[in-house]
C-alpha positions as CSV (number, residue, x, y, z in Angstrom):
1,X,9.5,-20.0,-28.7
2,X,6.2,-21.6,-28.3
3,X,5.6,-23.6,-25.6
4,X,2.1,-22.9,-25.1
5,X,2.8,-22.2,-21.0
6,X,0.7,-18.6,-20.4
7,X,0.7,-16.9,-17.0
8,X,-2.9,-16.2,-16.1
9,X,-4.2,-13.9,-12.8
10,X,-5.9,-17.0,-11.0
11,X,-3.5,-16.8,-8.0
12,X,-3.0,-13.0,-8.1
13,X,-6.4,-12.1,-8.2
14,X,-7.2,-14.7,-5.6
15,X,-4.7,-12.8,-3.4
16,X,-5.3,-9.2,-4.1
17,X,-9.1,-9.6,-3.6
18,X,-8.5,-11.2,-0.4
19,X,-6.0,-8.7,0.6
20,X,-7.9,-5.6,-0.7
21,X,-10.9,-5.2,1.8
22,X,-9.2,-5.4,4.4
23,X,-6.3,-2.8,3.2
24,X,-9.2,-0.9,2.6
25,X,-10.3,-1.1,5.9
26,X,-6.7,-0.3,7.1
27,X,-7.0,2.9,5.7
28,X,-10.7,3.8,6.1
29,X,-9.0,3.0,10.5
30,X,-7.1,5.7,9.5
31,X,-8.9,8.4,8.4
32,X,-12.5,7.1,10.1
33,X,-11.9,9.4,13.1
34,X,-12.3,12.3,11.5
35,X,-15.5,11.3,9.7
36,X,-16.8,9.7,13.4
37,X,-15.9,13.5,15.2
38,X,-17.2,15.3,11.6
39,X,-20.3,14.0,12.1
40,X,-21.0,13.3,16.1
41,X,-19.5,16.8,16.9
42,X,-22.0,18.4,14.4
43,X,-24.8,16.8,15.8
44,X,-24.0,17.7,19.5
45,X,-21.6,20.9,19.2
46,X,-22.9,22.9,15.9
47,X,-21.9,23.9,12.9
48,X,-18.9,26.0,13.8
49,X,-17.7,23.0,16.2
50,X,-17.8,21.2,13.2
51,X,-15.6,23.6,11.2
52,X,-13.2,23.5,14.0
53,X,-12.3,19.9,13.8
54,X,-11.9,20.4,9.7
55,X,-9.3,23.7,10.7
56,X,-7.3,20.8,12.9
57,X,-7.2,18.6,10.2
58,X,-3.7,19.7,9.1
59,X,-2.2,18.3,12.4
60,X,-3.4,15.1,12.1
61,X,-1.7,15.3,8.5
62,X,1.4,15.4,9.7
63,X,1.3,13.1,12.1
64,X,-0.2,10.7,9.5
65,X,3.2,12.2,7.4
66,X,5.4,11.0,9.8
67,X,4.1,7.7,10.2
68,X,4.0,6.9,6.5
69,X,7.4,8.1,5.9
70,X,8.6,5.7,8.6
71,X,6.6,2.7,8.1
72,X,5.6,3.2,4.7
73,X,9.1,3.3,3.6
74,X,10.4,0.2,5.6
75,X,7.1,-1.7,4.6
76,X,8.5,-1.0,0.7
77,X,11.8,-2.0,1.6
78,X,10.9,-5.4,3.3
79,X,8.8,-6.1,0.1
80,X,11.8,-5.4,-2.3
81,X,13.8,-7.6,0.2
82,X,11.3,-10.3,0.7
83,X,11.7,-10.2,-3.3
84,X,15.4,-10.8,-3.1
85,X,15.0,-13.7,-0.4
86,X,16.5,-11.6,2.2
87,X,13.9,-11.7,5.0
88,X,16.7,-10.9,7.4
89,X,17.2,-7.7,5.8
90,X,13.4,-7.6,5.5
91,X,13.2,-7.7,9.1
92,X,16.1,-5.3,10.0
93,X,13.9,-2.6,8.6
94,X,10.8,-3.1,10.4
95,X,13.3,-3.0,13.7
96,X,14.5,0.4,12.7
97,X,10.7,1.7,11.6
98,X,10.5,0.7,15.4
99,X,13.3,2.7,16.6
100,X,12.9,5.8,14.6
101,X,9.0,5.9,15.7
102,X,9.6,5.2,19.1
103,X,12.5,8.4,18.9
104,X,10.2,11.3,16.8
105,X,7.5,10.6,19.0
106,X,8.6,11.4,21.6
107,X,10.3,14.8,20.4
108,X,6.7,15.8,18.6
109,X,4.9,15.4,21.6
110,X,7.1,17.4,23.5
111,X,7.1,20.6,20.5
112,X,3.5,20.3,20.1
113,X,2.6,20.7,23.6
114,X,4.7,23.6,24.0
115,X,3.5,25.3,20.4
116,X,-0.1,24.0,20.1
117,X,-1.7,27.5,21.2
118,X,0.7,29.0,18.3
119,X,-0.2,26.6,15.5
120,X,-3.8,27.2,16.7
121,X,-3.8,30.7,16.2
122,X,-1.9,29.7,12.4
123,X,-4.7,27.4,11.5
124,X,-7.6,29.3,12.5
125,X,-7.8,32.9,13.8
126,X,-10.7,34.6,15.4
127,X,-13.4,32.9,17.2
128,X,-12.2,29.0,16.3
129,X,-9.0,29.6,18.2
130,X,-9.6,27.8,21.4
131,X,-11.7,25.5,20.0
132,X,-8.8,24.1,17.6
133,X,-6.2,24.6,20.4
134,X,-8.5,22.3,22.6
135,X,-8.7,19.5,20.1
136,X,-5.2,20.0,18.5
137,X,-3.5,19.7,22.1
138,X,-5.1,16.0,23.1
139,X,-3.9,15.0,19.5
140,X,0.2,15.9,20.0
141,X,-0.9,14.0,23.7
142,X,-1.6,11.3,21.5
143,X,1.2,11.5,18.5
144,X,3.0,8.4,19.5
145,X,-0.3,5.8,18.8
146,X,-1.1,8.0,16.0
147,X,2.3,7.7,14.4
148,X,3.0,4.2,14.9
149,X,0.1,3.0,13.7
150,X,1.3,3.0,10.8
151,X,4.0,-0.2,11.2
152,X,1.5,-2.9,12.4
153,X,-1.2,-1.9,9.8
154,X,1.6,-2.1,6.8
155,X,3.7,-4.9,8.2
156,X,0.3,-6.9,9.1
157,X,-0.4,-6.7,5.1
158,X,3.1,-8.1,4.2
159,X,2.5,-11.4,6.6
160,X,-1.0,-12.1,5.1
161,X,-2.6,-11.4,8.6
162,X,-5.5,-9.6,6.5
163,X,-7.7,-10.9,9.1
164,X,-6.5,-9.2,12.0
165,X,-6.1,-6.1,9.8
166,X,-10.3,-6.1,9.5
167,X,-9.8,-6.7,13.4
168,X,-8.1,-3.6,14.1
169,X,-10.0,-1.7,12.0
170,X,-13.7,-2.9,13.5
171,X,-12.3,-2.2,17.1
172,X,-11.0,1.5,16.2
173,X,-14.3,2.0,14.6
174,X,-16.3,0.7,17.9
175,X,-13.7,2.6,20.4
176,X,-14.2,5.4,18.7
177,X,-18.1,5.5,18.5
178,X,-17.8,4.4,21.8
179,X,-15.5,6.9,23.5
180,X,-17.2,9.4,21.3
181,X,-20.6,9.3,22.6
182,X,-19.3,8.6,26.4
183,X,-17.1,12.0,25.8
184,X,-18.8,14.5,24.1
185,X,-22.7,13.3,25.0
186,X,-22.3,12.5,28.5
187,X,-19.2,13.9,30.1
188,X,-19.8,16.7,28.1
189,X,-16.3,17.2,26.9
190,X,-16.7,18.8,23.9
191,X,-13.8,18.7,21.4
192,X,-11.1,17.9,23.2
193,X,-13.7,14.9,23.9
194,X,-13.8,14.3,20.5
195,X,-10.0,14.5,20.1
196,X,-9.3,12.2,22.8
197,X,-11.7,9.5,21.5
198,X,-9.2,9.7,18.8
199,X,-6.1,9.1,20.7
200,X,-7.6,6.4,22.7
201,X,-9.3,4.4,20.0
202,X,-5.6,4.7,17.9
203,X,-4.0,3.5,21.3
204,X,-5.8,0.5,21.4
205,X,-5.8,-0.5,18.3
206,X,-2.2,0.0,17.9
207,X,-1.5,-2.4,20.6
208,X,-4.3,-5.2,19.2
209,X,-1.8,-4.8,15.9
210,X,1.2,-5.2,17.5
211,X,0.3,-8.3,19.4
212,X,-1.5,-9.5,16.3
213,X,1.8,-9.0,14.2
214,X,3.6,-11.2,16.3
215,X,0.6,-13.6,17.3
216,X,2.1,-17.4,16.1
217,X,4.7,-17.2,13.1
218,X,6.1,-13.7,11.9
219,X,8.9,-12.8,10.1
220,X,8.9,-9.7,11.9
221,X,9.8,-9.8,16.0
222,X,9.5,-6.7,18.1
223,X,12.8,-5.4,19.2
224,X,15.2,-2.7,18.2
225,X,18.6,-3.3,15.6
226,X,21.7,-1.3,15.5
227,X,20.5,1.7,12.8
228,X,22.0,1.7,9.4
229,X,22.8,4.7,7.7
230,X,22.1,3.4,4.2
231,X,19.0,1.3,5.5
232,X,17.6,4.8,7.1
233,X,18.3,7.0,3.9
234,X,16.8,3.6,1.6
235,X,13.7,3.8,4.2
236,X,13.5,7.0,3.2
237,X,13.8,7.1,0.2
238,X,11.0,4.7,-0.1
239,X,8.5,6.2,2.5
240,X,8.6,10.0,1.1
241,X,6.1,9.3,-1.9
242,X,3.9,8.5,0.8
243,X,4.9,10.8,3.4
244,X,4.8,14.0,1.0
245,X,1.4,12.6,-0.2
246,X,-0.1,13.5,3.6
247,X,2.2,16.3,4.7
248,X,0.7,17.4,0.8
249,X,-2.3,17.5,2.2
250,X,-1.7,19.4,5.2
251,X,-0.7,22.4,3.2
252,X,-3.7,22.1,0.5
253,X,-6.0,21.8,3.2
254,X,-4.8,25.3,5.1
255,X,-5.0,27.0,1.8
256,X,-7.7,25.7,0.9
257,X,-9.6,26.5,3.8
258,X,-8.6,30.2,3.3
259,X,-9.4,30.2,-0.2
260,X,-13.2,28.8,0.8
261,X,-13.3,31.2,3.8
262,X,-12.9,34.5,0.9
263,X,-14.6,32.7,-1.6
264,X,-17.7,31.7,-0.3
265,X,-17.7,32.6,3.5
266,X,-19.2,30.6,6.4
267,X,-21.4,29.0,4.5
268,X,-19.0,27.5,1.9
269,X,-16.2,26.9,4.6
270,X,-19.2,24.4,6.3
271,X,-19.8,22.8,2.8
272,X,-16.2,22.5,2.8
273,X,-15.6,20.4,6.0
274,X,-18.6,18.3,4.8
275,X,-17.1,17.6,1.5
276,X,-13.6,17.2,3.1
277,X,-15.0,14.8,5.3
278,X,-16.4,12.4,2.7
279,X,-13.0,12.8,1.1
280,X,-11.2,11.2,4.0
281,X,-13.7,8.5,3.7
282,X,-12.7,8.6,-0.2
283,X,-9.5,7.2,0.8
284,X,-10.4,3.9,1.2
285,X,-10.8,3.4,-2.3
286,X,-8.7,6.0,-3.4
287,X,-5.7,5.1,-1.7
288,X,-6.7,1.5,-0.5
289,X,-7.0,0.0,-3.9
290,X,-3.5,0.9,-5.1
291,X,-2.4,-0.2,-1.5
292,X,-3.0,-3.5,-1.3
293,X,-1.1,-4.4,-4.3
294,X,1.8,-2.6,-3.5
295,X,3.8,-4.7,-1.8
296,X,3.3,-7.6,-4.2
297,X,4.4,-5.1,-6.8
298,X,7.6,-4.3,-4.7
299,X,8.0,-8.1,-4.6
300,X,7.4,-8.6,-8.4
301,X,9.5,-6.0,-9.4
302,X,12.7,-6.8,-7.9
303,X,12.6,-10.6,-9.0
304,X,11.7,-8.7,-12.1
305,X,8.5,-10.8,-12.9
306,X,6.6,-8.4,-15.1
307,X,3.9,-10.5,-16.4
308,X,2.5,-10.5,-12.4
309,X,3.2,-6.6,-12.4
310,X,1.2,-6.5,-15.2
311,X,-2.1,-8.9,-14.0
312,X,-1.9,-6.8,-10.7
313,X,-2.0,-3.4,-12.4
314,X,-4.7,-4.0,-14.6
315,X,-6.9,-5.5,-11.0
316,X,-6.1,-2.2,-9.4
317,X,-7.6,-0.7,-12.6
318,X,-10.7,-2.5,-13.0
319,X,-11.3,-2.6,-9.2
320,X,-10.8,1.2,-8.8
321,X,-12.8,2.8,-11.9
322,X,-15.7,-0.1,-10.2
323,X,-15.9,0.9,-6.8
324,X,-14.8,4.8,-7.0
325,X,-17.7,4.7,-9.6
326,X,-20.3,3.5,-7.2
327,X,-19.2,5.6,-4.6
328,X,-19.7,8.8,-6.8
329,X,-22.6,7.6,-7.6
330,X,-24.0,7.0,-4.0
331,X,-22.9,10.6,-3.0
332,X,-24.9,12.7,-5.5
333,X,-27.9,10.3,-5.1
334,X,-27.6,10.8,-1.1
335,X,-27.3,14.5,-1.6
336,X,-30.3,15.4,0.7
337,X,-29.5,13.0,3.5
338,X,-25.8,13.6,3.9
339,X,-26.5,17.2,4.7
340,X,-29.1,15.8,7.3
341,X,-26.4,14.0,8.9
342,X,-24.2,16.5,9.2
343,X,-27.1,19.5,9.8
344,X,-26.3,21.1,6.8
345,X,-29.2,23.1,5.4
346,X,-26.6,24.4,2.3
347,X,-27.5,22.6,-1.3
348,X,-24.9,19.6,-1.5
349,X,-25.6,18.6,-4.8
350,X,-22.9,20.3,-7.4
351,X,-20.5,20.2,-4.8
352,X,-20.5,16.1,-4.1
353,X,-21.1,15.5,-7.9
354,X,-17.3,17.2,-7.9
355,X,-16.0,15.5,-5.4
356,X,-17.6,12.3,-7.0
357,X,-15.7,12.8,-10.4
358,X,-12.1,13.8,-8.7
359,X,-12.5,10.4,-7.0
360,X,-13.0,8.6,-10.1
361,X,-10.2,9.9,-11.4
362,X,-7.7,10.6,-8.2
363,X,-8.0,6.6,-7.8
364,X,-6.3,6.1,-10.9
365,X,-4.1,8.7,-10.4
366,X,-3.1,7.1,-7.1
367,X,-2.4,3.8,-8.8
368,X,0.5,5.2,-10.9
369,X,1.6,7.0,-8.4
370,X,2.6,4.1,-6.4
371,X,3.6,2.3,-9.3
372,X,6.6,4.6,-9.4
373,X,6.9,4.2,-6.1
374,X,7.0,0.5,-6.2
375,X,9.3,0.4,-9.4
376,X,11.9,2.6,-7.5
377,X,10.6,6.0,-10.1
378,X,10.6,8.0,-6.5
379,X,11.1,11.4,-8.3
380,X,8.2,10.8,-10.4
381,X,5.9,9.6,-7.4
382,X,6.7,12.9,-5.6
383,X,6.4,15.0,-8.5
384,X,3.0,13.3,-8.8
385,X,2.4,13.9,-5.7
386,X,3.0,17.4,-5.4
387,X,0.6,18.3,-8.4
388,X,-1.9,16.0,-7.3
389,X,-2.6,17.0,-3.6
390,X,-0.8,20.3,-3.6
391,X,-0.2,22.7,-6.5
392,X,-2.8,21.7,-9.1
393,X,-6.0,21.9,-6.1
394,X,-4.4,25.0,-5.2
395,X,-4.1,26.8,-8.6
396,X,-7.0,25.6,-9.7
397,X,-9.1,27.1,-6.2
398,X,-7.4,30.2,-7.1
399,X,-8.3,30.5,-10.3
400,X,-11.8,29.6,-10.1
401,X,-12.3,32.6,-6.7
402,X,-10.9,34.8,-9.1
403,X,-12.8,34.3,-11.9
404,X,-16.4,33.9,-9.7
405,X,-17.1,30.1,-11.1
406,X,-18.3,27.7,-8.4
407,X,-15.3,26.8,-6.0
408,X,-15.8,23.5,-6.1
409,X,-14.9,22.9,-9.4
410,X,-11.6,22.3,-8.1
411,X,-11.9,19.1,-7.4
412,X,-12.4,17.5,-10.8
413,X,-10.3,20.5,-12.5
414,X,-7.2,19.7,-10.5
415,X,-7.9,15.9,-10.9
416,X,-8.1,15.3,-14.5
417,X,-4.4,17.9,-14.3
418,X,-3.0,15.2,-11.8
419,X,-4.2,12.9,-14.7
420,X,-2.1,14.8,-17.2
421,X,0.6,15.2,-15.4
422,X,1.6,11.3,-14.4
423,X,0.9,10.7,-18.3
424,X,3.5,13.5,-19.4
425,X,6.1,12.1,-16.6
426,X,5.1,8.8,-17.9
427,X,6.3,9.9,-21.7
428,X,9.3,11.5,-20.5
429,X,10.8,8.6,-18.4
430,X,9.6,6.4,-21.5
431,X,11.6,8.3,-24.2
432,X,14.7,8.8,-21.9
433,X,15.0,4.5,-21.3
434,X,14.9,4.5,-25.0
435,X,18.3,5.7,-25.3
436,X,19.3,2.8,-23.0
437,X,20.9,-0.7,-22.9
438,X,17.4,-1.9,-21.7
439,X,14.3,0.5,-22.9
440,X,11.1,0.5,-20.3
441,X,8.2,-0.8,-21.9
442,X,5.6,2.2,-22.9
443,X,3.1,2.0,-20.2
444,X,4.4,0.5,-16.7
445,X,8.3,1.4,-17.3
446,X,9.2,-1.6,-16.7
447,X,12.8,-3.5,-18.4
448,X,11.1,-6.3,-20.2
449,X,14.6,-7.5,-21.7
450,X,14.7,-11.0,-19.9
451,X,10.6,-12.1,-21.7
452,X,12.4,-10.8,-25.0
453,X,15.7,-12.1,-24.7
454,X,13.0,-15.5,-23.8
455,X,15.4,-16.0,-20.6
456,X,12.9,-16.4,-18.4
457,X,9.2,-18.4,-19.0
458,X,6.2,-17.0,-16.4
459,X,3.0,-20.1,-16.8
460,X,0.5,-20.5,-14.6
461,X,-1.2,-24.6,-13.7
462,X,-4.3,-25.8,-11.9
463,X,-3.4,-28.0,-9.1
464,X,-3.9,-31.3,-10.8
465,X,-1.0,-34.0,-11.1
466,X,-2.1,-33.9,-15.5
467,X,-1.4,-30.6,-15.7
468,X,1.9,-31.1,-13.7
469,X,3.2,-33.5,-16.2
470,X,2.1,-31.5,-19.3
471,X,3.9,-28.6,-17.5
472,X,6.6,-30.6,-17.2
473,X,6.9,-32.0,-20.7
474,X,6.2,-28.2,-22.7
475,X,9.3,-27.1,-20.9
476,X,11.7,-28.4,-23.0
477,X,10.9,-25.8,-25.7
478,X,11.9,-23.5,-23.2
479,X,15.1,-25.3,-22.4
480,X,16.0,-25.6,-26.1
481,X,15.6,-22.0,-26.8
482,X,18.3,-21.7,-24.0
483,X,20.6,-24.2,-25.7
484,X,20.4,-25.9,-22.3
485,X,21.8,-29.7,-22.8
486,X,19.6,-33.4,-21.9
487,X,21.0,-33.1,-18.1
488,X,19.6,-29.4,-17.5
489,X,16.5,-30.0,-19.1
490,X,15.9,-33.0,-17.0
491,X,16.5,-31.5,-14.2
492,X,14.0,-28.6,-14.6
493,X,11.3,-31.3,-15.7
494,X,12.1,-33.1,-12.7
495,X,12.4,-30.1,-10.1
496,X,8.6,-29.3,-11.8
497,X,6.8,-32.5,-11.2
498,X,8.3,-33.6,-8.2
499,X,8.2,-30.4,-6.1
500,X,4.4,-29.4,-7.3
501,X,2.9,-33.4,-6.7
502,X,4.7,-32.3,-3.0
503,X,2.7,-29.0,-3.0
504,X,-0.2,-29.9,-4.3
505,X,-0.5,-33.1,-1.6
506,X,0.6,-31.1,1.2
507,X,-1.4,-27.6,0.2
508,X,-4.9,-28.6,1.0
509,X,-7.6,-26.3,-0.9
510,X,-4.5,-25.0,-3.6
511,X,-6.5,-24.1,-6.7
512,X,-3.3,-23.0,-9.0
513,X,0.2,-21.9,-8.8
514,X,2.6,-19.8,-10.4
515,X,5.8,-20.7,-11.9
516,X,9.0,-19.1,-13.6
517,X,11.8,-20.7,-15.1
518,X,14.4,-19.3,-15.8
519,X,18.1,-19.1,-17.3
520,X,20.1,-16.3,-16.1
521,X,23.6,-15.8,-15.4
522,X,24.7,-19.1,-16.1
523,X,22.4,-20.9,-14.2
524,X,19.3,-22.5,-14.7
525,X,16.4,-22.5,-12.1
526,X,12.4,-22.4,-10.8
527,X,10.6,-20.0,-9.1
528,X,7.2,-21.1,-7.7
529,X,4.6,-19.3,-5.9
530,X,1.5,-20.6,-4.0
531,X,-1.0,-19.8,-1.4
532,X,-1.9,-21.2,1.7
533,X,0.0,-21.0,5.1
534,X,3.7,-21.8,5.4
535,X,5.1,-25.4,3.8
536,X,8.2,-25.5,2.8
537,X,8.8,-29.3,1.2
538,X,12.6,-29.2,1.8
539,X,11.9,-29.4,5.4
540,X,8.8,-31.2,5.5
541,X,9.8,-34.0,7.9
542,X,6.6,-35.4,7.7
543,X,6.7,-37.0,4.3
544,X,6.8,-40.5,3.3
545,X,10.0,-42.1,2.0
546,X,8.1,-41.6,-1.5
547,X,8.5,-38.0,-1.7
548,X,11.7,-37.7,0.7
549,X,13.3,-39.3,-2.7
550,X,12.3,-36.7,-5.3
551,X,12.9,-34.1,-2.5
552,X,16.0,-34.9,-1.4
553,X,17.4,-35.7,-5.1
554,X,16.6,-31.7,-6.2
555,X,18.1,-30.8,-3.2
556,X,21.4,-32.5,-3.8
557,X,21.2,-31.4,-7.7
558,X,20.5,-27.7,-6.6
559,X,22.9,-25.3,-6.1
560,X,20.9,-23.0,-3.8
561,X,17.0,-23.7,-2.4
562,X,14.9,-21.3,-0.7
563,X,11.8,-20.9,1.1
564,X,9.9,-17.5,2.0
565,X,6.4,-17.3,3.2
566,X,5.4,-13.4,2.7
567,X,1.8,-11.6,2.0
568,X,0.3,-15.1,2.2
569,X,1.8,-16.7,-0.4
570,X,5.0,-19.1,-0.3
571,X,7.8,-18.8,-2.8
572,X,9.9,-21.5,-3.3
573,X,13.7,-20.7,-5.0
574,X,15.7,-23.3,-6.8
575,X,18.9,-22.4,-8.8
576,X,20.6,-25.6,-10.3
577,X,24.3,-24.7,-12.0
578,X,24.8,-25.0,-15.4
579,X,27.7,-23.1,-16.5
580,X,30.0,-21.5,-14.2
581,X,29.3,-20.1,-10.9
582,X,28.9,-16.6,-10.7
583,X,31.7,-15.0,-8.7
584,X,30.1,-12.9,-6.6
585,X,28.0,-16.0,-4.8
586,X,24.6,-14.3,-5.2
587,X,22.0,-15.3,-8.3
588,X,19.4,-13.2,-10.0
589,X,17.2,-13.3,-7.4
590,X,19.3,-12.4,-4.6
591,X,19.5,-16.0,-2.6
592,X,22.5,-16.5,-1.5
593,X,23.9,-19.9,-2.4
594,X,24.9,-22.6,0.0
């Protein structure tokens, strides 16, 4: 089948790129503390101040670990649901990321208050010790903003507020800066100054995020549902990936601040909190570029539309090797003056041109990683995971103390294994499908049976009423390679033209739009997807008798019409019956029918 129809990235790259700065922003927020106190508390407190904040690090981890397990994992859920046209499911899980946050702060708090002076002593030892158990007590103070965090930040992302995400992000920076200098330069606070500039800066911006989630039309109300076993072990299931990934980190950086201490002594274990700070700020692109398509792959996936999993995947690509790339770059070149900043007299130079090439290649890493993550492969995200920001750093820190090499070859040694690693699982999950009713495609695992079995059509159109029509008349070739008869031909021609001259009239600025037709358990239908804000034209009382016509005549030929408006774009459902009905009352796609 030819119908010369081809699915291009116009839209998706139009969304990504307008979601992605400000997902990267989302995530500098969180880890921008760190590099704030790294730097301001080196300048005021020292050297070994400065080390001190680096040995509390692991704290903050797993406070970060919570939160992403929790919101991370209902975020991923909403997605798949928002995918399935279930946005009242979708919402039941951001009420129990609510409920769940609201319940394990409160009981972290509570431990870490009592233990702090005992999981100083664990993380530090010696001289450090009261320094660490200063800053590490204000930050289990402040656990609750510092966990929940998290939901506004992710959920804010799946409404297409990525405005207020930039927001929240420029008003932790400033409350941060802010609090920082007020703390530790003029009240003299020192690091429990530092740490509570932190908590403040999270509090506050938590709340902005909050308010701005629910700031005119959300999908998503504040408010707390009865908790569901099998939506709390699905949330779960979803968030550890991400969870592991920081509580990961929590035990890579305790060993491998040990490791650094017996390697290279004081010296090194100051070159280490510099380079672990510039790591954090890493994560931005690290993390942030695999982030913000995510949820659109979640979306995709479910609703099984792999030709937009595919346009998406090769964005992140591009975008991460571009950006990680320059940032590598910037590093070595700024050798001298990053160790100004942070009064560093140590040569920086070998060790940021490492930490430069593990970027490079962790960000690519990362993007796989959550692909498995967003295609449901959870055993190989966390086994991914584990090698890449536990075992392999670990081994390969080991290794190079015992041998006498430069420690900080670790970081692109244990990167380029994280590499290997998500290919082998890659291969392995590959050959296994093979053996299947459905094989996964070689690359992105994904069950390509419906484009071969040419069930379903994915094209792309510019919002112009001659490219409507044309769209309208190719589709017959897809309608006869579906043996669908004159009637159900006509009426995907019809649903086409009518529905888009609609969206196009009522859309102002639309540029393109995605469509997928489809024929799938006995029923025919369209799929359409276009930006903008929220217009559904099934309930658009506002149009002439004109389009109320076309309108109303789909409506009464469908079987079951939808309307979702999620991570800024709108997606518009239309099954018309062809065949029989399918007995359980639920199509492809999840819509229930009316």
């Amino acid at each position: 089948m030819d119908s010369g129809l081809k699915q291009d990235n116009r839209l998706l790259k139009k969304g990504y790129f307008k979601t992605l700065f400000p997902v990267m922003f989302s995530v500098l927020g969180a880890t921008i503390n760190a590099v704030i106190d790294g730097i301001l508390v080196s300048q005021k407190l020292g050297r070994t101040a400065l080390a001190a904040v680096n040995l509390s690090m692991p704290v903050y981890f797993v406070l970060c670990t919570i939160g992403a397990l929790i919101a991370g994992g209902a975020a991923v859920c909403s997605a798949r649901k928002a995918g399935q046209d279930n946005m009242k499911s979708s919402q039941d899980y951001f009420q129990d990321a609510l409920l769940l946050s609201t319940v394990i702060s409160v009981i972290v708090t509570a431990c870490g208050i009592i233990f702090c002076r005992s999981i100083a002593g664990l993380l530090s030892g010696g001289d450090l010790t009261e320094q660490v158990y200063e800053y590490c007590l204000i930050t289990f103070i402040g656990t609750a903003p510092a966990i929940m965090i998290y939901i506004p930040i992710n959920y804010l992302q799946l409404e297409g507020k990525n405005h207020s995400i930039s927001i929240s992000v420029i008003l932790m920076i400033a409350t941060d800066i802010i609090l920082d200098l007020l703390f530790i330069y003029v009240l003299n606070m020192g690091l429990g100054g530092a740490s509570a500039a932190s908590v403040v800066s999270s509090l506050v911006t938590c709340i902005y995020g909050f308010i701005a989630l629910q700031y005119k039309e959300t999908n998503y109300h504040l408010g707390f549902t009865k908790p569901s076993r099998k939506r709390l072990r699905k949330l779960l299931k979803y968030g550890s990936p991400l969870a592991l990934t920081n509580l990961f980190d929590a035990v890579k950086l305790f060993m491998i601040n040990t490791i650094v201490i017996i390697a290279a002594g004081e010296s090194g274990a100051v070159v280490w909190a510099v380079l672990n700070t510039l790591s954090e700020l890493s994560l931005m692109i690290v993390t942030g570029v695999s982030r913000a398509g995510a949820p659109m792959i979640s979306t995709c996936h479910t609703a099984k539309e792999n030709s937009r999993i595919r346009i998406l995947t090769a964005l992140e690509v591009r975008t991460g090797m571009i950006l990680s790339a320059i940032f590598a770059l910037a590093i070595a070149l700024l050798n001298r003056p990053i160790g100004v900043i942070f009064s560093v007299s140590e040569d920086l130079l070998l060790p940021l041109i490492c930490l430069g090439i593990s970027v490079i290649i962790s960000t690519i890493c990362c993007v796989w990683e959550r692909h498995f993550n967003s295609i449901g492969l959870i055993v190989c995200a966390n086994i991914s995971s584990f090698a890449r920001n536990c075992m392999l750093p670990i081994a390969a820190a080991v290794f190079l103390m015992v041998s006498g090499a430069p420690i900080w070859l670790f970081l692109p040694l244990s990167a380029a294994g994280s590499a290997a690693v998500i290919a082998l699982l890659t291969f392995i999950e590959y050959l296994y499908h093979q053996k299947t009713s459905y094989p996964l495609s070689r690359v992105l695992l994904l069950d390509d049976h419906l484009e071969r079995e040419n069930k379903v059509l994915d094209f792309s159109i510019t919002a112009e009423m001659t490219e409507v029509c044309d769209a309208s008349d190719k589709i017959k070739a897809f309608c006869s390679a579906n043996n669908m008869d004159s009637k159900a031909t006509m009426k995907l021609g019809l649903a086409i033209e009518e529905l888009l001259n609609v969206i196009i009239l009522k859309t102002p600025g639309l540029k393109s739009l995605d469509l997928r037709a489809f024929a799938l358990d006995g029923n025919t239908g369209l799929r359409i997807h276009y930006a903008g804000k929220s217009y559904d034209p099934f309930k658009d009382n506002d149009a002439d008798d004109d389009f109320l016509m076309g309108i109303n005549m789909i409506n009464k030929m469908s079987e079951a019409t939808l309307h979702i408006h999620t991570l800024g774009i709108n997606i518009i459902t239309i099954i018309f019956p062809e065949k029989e009905h399918n007995k359980t009352g639920e199509n492809k796609y999840g819509t229930n029918r009316r």
